[in-house]
C-alpha positions in Angstrom: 0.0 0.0 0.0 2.9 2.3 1.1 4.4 1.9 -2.7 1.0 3.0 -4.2 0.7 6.3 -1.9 4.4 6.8 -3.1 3.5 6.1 -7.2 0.1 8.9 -7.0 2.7 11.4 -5.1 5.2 11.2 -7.8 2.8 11.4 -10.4 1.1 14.2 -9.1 4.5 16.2 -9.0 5.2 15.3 -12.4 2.2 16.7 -13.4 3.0 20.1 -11.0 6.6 20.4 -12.9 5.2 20.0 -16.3 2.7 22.7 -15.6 5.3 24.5 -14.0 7.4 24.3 -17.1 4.5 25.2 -19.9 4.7 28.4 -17.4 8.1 29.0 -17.7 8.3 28.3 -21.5 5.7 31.2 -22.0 7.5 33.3 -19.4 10.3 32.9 -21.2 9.1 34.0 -24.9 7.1 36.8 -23.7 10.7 38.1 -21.9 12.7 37.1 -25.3 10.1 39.5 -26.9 10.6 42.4 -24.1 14.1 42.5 -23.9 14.8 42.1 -28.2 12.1 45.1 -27.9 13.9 47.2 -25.4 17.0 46.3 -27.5 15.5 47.8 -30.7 14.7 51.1 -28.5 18.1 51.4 -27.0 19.8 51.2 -30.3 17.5 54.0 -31.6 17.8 56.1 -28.5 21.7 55.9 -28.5 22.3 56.2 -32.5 23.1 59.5 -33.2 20.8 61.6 -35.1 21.3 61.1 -39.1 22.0 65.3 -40.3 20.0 66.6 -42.6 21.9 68.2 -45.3 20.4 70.4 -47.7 22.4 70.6 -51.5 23.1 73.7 -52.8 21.1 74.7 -56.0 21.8 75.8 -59.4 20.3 79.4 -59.8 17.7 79.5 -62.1 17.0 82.8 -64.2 14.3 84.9 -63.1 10.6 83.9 -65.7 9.5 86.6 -66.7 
């Protein structure tokens, strides 16, 4: 009897750890997809600012 008690506690803490680990998988992308997003906004925060440069022209005779 003592070996059955022993077989229904173990299977009951597999099934607890396999919950426990469908838990941490999906812990564990939605934190992939935080820290790749904070990444992303880091990068843009800390790039420097592309300068705008504006091209001289060719002057153009006055219409008229």
């Amino acid at each position: 009897m003592r070996l059955r008690r022993q077989i229904v506690k173990i299977k009951e803490l597999r099934a607890a750890d396999q919950q426990e680990l469908v838990e941490l998988r999906s812990d564990q992308e939605a934190l992939v997809r935080v820290v790749n997003q904070l990444t992303l906004e880091n990068q843009q925060l800390t790039d420097p600012v592309p300068v705008v440069r504006i091209l001289p022209t060719m002057p153009q005779p006055p219409v008229g």
